[in-house]
C-alpha angles and dihedrals in degrees: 000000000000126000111177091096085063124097110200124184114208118203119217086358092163094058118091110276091026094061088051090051094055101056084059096047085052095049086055094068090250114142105239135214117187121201117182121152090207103238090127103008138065141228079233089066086055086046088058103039089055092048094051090046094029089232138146088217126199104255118178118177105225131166092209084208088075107083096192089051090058098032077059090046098063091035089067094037095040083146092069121128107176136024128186113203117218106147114107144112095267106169111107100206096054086044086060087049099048124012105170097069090045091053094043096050109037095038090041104052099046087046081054096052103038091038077066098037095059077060103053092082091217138096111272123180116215130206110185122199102229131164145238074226074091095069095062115201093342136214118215125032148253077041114236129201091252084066106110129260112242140189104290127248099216123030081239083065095047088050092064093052104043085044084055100048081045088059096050107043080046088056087050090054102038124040102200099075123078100184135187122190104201107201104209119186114209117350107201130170137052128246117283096246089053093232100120132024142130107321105172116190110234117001110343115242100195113090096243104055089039093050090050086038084059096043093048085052092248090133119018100229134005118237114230105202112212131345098185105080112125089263142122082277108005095259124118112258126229131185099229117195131193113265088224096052089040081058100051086051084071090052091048099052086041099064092037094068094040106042093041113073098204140114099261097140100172137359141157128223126190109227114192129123085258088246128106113211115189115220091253087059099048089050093057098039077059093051091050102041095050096020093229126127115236115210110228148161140202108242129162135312118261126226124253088023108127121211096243152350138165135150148270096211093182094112090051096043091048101035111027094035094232135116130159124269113178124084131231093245088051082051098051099045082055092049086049097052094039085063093050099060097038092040 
């Protein structure tokens, strides 16, 4: 099909995954807005993804807090049919630390877009970036999406779930919106030409860049925090999935919506690679594929941190056609060779 009749906002498209997502979007033929407001995010990040789609690319600086700016926003890409919304506070511990401005910013700027799409009188079709963080502490493993939702261990992760019951009370009340909240476990890895990646702003608080922060000498030592979790090492275990094949997950429920004319008004898909690796075992999958030794310690547990998560991938594979295909020794090479050249 062809897309290039299709307007997609993307929310927070300068971020990590969101810029990812938009060079697909972009290979795809869609025609792409991005909107960032830069808190966590660089025009470095919009340099690279032109030069990679060779592309002049919509960018409108937004803070999506601020109802007037969106309500202006719509009001200049009035055309638009689909939006996937990215742009959010997303790091557990500071959410700990600090849960008012997780809750201001994550809960008011979905209530703002969705509060204009309602307006827009067309059909929109909505992707929205949620969590495993949903799932709490689970049960049963590899986690589905039948596994409960239970009271959140971080206010990050409470943010996911209240922003996904908004979005569904909001689908009962309005029929011009399909949606799909994709819950992804651990993103890891950078883009092959090296020209986007993971660029947090401050210390990093997810294990890979901290782990290729700690290799380029940018820390002295990484923090391991706990080994002693009833797990194979001690270590917590993450399903970490390739940035690329997390992208193509958005395509994938983007299309879906468009191209199928059902009555599929809201889902959620996992989206994960199906394989739990502890941190023990990232860390040595880093020393072997780019034979150096990091320098770590053990130091305490955080809070909010499960044990574990990863993911039962089986809906997405069956229904949206996607599953990952990169490994996490392909991620973390890319990872390795993104910090090099952004050192």
């Amino acid at each position: 099909m062809n897309y290039s009749n299709q307007k997609i906002i993307v929310t927070g498209g300068l971020g990590y995954i969101g810029s990812h997502t938009v060079i697909e979007l972009c290979a795809k033929g869609f025609k792409v807005i991005i909107v960032d407001d830069l808190s966590n995010s660089s025009l470095k990040i919009l340099n690279g993804i032109n030069d990679i789609t060779n592309t002049e690319l919509i960018f409108e600086k937004i803070d999506l807090k601020n109802k007037e700016l969106v309500k202006n926003l719509f009001t200049k890409h009035k055309d638009v049919t689909g939006l996937i919304h990215f742009a959010a506070s997303k790091y557990v511990g500071e959410s700990i630390d600090n849960p008012i401005k997780y809750y201001e910013n994550n809960l008011n700027s979905l209530i703002n877009i969705l509060d204009e799409l309602k307006n827009l009188g067309t059909k929109i079709n909505f992707i929205f970036s949620s969590s495993c963080t949903v799932y709490g502490e689970a049960k049963n493993f590899p986690i589905t999406e039948q596994e409960s939702v239970k009271k959140a261990e971080s206010p990050y992760g409470n943010t996911k779930q209240i922003c996904e019951e908004i979005i569904e009370d909001f689908i009962k009340s309005y029929g011009n919106i399909k949606a799909i909240s994709l819950r992804y476990f651990n993103p890891v890895g950078a883009h092959e030409s090296g020209k986007i990646g993971e660029l947090p702003s401050g210390k990093p608080q997810n294990l890979v860049p901290l782990i290729t922060q700690t290799a380029i000498g940018k820390f002295k030592e990484l923090i391991v925090h706990g080994n002693n979790y009833p797990t194979v090492d001690g270590t917590c275990i993450r399903d970490y999935i390739h940035v690329v094949d997390l992208s193509k997950s958005h395509l994938k429920s983007l299309t879906k919506l468009i191209d199928e004319k059902n009555n599929l008004h809201y889902d959620v898909f996992n989206v994960g690679t199906g394989k739990g690796s502890s941190v023990f075992e990232v860390i040595s999958s880093f020393e072997r594929i780019t034979k150096m030794k990091l320098n770590y310690r053990i130091g305490p547990k955080r809070n909010g941190d499960v044990i574990k998560a990863f993911a039962c991938t089986k809906k997405a594979n069956e229904i949206l056609k996607w599953k990952a295909e990169l490994s996490l020794d392909q991620a973390l090479l890319s990872a390795w060779e993104w910090q090099k050249k952004n050192n």
